[in-house]
C-alpha positions as a Markdown table, in Angstrom:
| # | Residue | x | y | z |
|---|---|---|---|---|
| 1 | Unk | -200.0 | 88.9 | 120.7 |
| 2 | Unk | -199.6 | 92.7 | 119.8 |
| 3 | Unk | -196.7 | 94.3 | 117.7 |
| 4 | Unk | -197.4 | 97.7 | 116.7 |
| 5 | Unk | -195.6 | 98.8 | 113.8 |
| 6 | Unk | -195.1 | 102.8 | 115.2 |
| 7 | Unk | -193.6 | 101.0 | 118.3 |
| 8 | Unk | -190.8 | 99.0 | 116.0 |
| 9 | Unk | -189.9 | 102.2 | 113.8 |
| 10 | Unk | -189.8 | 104.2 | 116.9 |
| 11 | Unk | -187.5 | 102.1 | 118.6 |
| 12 | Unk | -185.1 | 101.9 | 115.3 |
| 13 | Unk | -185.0 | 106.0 | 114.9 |
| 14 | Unk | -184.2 | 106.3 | 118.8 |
| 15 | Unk | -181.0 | 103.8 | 118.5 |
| 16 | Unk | -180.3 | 105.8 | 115.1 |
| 17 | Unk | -180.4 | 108.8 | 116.6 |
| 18 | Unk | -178.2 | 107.5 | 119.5 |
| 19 | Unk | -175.8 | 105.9 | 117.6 |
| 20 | Unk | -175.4 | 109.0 | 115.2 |
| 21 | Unk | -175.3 | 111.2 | 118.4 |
| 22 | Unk | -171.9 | 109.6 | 119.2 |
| 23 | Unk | -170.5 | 110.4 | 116.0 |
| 24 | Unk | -168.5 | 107.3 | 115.5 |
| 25 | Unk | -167.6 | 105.9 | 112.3 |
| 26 | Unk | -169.7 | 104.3 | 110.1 |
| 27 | Unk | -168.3 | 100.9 | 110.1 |
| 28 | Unk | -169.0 | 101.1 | 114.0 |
| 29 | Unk | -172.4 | 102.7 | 113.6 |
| 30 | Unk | -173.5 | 99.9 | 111.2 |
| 31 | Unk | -172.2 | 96.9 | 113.3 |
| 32 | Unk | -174.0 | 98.4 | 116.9 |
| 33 | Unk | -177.5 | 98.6 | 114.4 |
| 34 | Unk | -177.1 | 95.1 | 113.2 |
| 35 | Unk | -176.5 | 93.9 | 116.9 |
| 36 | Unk | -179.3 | 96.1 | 118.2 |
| 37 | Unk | -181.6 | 94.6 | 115.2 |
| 38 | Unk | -180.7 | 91.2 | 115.6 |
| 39 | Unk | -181.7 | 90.9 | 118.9 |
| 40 | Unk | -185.1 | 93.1 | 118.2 |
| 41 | Unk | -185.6 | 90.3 | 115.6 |
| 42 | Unk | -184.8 | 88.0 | 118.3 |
| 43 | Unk | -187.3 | 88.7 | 121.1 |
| 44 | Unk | -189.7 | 89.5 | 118.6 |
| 45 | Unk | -189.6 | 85.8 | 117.0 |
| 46 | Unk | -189.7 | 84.6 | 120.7 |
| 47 | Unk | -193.0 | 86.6 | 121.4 |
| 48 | Unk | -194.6 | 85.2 | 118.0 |
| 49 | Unk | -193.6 | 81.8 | 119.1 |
| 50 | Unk | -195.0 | 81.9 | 122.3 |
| 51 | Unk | -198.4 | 83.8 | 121.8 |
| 52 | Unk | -198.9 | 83.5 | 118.1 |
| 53 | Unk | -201.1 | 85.3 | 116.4 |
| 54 | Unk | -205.1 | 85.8 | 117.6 |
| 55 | Unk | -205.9 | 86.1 | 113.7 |
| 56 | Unk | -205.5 | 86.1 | 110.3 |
| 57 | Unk | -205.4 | 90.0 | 110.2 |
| 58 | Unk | -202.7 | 89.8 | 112.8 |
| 59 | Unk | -200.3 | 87.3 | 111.1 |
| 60 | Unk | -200.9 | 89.3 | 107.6 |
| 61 | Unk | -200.0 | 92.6 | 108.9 |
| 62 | Unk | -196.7 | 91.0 | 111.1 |
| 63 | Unk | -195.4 | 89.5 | 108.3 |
| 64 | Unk | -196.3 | 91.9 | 105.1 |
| 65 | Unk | -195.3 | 95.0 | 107.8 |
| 66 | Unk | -193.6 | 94.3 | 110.7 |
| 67 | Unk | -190.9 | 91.8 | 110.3 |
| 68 | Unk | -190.0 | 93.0 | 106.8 |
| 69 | Unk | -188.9 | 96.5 | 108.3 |
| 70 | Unk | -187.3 | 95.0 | 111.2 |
| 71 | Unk | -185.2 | 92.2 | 108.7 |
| 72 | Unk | -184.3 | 94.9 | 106.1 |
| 73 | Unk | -183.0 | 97.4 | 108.3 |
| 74 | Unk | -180.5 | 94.1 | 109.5 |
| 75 | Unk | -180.1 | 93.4 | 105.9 |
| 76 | Unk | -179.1 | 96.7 | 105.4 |
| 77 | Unk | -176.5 | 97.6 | 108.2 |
| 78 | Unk | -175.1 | 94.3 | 107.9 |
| 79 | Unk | -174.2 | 95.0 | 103.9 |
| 80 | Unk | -173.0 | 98.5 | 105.2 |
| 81 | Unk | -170.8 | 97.3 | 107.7 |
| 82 | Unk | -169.7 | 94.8 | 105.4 |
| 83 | Unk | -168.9 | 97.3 | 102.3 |
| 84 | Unk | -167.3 | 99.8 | 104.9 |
| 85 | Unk | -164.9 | 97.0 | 106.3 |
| 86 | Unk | -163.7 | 96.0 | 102.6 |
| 87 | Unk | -163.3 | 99.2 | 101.0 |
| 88 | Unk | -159.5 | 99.8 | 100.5 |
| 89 | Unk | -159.5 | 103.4 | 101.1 |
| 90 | Unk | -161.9 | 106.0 | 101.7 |
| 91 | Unk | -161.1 | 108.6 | 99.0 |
| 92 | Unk | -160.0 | 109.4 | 95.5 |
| 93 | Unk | -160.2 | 107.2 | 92.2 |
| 94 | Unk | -159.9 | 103.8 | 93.8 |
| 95 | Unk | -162.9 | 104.4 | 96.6 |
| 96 | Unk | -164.8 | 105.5 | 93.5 |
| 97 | Unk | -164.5 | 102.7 | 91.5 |
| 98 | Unk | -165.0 | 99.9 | 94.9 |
| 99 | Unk | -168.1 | 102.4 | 95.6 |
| 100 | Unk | -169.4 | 102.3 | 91.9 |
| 101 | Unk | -169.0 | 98.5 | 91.2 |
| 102 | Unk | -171.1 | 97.8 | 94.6 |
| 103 | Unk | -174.0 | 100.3 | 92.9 |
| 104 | Unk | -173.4 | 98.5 | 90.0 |
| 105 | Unk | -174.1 | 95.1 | 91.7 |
| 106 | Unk | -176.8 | 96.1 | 93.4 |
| 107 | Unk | -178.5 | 97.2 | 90.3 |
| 108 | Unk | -178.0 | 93.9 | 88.4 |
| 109 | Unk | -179.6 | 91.7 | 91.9 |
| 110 | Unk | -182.5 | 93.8 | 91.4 |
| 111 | Unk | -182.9 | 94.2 | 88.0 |
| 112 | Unk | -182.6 | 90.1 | 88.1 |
| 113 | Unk | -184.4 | 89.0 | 91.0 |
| 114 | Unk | -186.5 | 91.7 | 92.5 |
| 115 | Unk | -188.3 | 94.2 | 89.6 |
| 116 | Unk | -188.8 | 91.7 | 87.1 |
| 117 | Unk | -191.1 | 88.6 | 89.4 |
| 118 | Unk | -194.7 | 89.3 | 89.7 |
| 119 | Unk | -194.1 | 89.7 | 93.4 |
| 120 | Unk | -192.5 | 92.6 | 93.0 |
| 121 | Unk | -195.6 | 94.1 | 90.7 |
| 122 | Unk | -198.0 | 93.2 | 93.2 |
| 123 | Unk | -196.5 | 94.8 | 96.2 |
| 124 | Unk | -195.3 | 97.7 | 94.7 |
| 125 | Unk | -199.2 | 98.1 | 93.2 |
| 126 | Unk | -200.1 | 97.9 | 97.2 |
| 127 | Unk | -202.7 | 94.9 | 96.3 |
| 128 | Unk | -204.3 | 92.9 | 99.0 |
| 129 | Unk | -206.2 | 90.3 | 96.8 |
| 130 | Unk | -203.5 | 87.5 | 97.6 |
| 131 | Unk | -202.1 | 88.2 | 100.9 |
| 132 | Unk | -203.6 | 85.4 | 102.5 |
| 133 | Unk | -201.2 | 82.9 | 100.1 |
| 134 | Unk | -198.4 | 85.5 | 100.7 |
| 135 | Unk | -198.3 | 86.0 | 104.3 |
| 136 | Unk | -199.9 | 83.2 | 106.2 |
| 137 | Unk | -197.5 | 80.6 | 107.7 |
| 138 | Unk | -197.7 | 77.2 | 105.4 |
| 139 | Unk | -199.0 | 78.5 | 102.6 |
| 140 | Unk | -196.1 | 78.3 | 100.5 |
| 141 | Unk | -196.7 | 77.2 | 97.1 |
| 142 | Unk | -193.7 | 75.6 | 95.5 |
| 143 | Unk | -195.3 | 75.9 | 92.3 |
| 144 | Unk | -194.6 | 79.1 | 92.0 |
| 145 | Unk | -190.9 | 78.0 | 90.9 |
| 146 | Unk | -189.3 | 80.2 | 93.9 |
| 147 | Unk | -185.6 | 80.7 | 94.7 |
| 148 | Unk | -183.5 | 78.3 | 96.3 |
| 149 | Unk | -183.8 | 80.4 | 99.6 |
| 150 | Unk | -187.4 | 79.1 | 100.5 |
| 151 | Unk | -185.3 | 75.9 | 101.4 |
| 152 | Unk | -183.2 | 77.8 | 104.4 |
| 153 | Unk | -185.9 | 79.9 | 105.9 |
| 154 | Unk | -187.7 | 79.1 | 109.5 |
| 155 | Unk | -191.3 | 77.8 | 108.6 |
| 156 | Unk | -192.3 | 78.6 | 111.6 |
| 157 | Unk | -191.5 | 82.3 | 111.7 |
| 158 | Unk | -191.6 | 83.1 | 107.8 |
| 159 | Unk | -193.8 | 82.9 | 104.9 |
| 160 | Unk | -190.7 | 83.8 | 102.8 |
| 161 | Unk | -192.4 | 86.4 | 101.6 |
| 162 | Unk | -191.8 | 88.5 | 104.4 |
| 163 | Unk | -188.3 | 88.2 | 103.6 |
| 164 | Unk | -188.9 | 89.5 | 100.0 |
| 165 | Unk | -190.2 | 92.4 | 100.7 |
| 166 | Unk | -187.1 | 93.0 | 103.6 |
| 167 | Unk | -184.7 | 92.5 | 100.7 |
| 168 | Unk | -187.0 | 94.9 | 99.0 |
| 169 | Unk | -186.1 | 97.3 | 102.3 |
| 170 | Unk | -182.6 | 97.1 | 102.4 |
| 171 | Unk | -181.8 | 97.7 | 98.2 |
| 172 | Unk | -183.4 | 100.3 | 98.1 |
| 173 | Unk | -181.7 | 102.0 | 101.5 |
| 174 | Unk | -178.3 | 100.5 | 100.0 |
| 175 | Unk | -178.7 | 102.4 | 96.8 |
| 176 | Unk | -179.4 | 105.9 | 98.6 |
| 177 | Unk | -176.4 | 104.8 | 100.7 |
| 178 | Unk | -174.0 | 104.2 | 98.2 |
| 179 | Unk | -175.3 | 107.3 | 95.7 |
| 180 | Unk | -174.4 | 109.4 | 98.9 |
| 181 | Unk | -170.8 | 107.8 | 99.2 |
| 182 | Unk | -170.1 | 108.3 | 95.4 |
| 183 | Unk | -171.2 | 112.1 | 95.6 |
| 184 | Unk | -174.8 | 113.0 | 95.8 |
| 185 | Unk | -174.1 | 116.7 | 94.4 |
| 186 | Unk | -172.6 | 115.2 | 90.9 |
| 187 | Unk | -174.8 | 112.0 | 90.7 |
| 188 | Unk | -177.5 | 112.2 | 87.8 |
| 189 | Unk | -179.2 | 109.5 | 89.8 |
| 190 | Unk | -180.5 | 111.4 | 92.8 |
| 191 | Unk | -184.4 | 112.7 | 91.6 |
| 192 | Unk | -183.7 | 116.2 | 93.8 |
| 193 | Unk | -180.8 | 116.5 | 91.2 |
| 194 | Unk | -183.5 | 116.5 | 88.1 |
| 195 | Unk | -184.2 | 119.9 | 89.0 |
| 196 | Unk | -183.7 | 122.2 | 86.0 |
| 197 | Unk | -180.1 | 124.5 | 87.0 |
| 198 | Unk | -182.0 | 127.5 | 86.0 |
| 199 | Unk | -184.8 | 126.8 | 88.4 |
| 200 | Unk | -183.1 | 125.5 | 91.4 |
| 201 | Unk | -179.9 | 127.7 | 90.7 |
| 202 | Unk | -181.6 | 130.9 | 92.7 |
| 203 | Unk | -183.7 | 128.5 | 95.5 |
| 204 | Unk | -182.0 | 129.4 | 98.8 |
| 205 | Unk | -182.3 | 128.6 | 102.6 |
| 206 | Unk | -182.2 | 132.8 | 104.2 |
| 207 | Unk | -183.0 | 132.1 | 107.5 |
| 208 | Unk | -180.6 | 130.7 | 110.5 |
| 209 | Unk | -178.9 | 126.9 | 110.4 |
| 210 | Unk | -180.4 | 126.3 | 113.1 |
| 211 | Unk | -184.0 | 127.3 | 112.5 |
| 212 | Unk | -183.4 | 124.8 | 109.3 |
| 213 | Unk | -182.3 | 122.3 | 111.5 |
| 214 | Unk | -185.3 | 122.8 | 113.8 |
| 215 | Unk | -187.5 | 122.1 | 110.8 |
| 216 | Unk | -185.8 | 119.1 | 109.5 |
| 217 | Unk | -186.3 | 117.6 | 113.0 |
| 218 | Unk | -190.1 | 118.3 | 113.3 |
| 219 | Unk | -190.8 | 116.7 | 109.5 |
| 220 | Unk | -188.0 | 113.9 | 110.6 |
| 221 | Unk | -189.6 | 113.5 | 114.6 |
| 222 | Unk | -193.6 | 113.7 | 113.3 |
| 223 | Unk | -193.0 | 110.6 | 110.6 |
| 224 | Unk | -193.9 | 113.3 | 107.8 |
| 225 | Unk | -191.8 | 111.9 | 104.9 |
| 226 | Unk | -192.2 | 108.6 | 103.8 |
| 227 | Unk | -194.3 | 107.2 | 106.7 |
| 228 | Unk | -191.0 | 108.0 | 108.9 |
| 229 | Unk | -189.3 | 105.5 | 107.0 |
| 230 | Unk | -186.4 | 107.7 | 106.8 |
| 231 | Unk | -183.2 | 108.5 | 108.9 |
| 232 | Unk | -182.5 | 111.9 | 110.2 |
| 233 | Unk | -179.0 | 112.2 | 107.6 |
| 234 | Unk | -180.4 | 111.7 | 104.6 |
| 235 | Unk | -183.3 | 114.3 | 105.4 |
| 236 | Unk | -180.6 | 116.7 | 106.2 |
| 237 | Unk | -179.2 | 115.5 | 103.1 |
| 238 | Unk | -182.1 | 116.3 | 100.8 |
| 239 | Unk | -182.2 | 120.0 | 102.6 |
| 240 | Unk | -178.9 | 120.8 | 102.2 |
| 241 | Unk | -179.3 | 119.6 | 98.6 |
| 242 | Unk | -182.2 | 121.4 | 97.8 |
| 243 | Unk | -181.2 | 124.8 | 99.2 |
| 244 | Unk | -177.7 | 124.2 | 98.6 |
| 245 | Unk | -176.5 | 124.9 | 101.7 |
| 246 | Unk | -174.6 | 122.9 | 104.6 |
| 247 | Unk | -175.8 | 121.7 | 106.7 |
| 248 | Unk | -173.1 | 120.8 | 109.7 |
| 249 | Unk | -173.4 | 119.3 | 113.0 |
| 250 | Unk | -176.9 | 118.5 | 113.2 |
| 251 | Unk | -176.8 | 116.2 | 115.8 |
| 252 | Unk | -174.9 | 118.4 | 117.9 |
| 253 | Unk | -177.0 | 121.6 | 117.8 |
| 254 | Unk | -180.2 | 119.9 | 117.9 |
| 255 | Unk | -178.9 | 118.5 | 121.9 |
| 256 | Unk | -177.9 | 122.3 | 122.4 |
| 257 | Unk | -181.7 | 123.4 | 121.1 |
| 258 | Unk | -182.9 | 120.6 | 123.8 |
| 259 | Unk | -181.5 | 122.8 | 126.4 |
| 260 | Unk | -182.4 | 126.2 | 125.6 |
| 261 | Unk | -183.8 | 128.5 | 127.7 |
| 262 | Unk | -187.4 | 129.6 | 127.4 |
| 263 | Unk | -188.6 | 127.9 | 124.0 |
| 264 | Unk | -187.2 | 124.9 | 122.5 |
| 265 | Unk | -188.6 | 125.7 | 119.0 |
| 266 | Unk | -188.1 | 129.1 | 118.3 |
| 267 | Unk | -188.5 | 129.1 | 114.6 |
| 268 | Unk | -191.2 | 126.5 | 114.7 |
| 269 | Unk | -193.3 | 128.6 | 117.0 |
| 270 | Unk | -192.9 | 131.7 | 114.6 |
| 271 | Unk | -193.8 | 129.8 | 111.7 |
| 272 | Unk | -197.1 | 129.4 | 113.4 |
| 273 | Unk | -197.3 | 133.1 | 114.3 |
| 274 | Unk | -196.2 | 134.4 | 110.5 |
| 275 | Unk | -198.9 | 131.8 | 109.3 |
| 276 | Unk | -201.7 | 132.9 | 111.2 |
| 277 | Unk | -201.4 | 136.9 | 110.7 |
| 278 | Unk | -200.8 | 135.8 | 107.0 |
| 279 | Unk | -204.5 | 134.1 | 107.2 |
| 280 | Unk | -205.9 | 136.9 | 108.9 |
| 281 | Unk | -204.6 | 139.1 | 106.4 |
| 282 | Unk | -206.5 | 137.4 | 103.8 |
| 283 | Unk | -209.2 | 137.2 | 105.2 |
């Protein structure tokens, strides 16, 4: 049995894409990704069933890699659709505080039960050493003192590990989520926001929104930032904070660049031309 990793995310950023395409609202958007992810967990727990694993190697990398990614993406849009269905209103001072005390309860879940365990330490430090205890079906030591959850897990398709690490996944997408809803522009939180005022004040994006939207689809389409553990919005969200400008209907233009006439990426294709005579000139 084969799952590649690549083939999972790729599969994710398409329905993404599409979903985000269709410009529904968010509540929506999050309920069609946790239907779409639940049955991807689905057949893939069918597959390991039937064909298990052909080695060690294999079973390490499904369960540290694979089934994490898959889980805390379903984790995540099922908290989203859950905070965007409760939330009284969607502005002003009361959307603020419903949007601040979920941040603020997130923080406390993993300042208690995620940063602190030696889990944590070790796969944040990318060690290897004890994968073997960590993600090979029946190892489970209850030694360890683990939390109550190890008791409602399926032993035969986790090493509840796996599901750490997707709880791992989905706090940290929820944070970026809910430090966008509260106002990523204002929020002290957000690390592009660290930028000194008098450095960042004069840093601007001079060329066309669309040749800036070309470019966040190449970085965003070639997995260049964070492994391609990213979504297209919050790319286009870093951009437009960095260069401080908007950047609107991304979605739609990038479907009008798809049918252009002659070249699809005009900007791309002179960055590559302004880079080479700048070479040659140096030479």
């Amino acid at each position: 049995m084969e799952i590649l990793l690549s083939k999972i995310l790729s599969q994710i950023r398409h329905q993404e894409d599409k979903l985000a395409s269709e410009l529904m609202p968010t509540a929506e958007e999050a309920y069609q990704m946790t239907l779409f992810l639940n049955e991807m967990m689905q057949n893939v727990k069918a597959k390991v069933l039937k064909d298990g694993f052909k080695n060690e190697e294999q079973e390490i990398d499904f369960f540290k890699n694979i089934k994490p990614q898959i889980l805390g993406k379903l984790i995540y849009y099922n908290k989203v659709f859950r905070i965007e269905t409760t939330c009284p209103v969607n502005i002003g001072e009361i959307h603020q505080s419903f949007v601040e005390n979920e941040l603020k309860s997130l923080k406390s879940e993993y300042k208690e039960s995620i940063c602190n365990t030696y889990f944590y330490r070790y796969y944040r430090a990318g060690r290897t050493d004890r994968d073997h205890s960590y993600f090979m079906l029946g190892k489970i030591n209850y030694h360890d003192g683990l939390n109550s959850g190890v008791f409602e897990i399926d032993l035969s398709f986790s090493t509840y590990y796996d599901n750490k690490i997707a709880h791992i996944i989905a706090n940290e997408l929820l944070y970026t989520y809910l430090l966008n809803k509260i106002n990523p522009e204002e929020n002290p939180d957000l690390v592009l926001l660290n930028l000194n005022d008098e450095i960042s004040k004069d840093i601007s994006w001079t060329n066309s929104q669309n040749a800036l939207i070309e470019l966040i689809y190449a970085l965003y389409a070639s997995s260049s930032v964070s492994n391609g553990n990213i979504g297209i919005r919050k790319l286009a969200l870093i951009f437009q904070i960095l260069f401080r400008t908007p950047v609107n209907d991304i979605h739609h233009a990038f479907h009008r660049m798809k049918t252009r006439a002659g070249s699809r990426t005009t900007f791309l294709d002179q960055l590559k031309i302004s880079l080479e005579e700048y070479m040659d000139k140096d030479l």
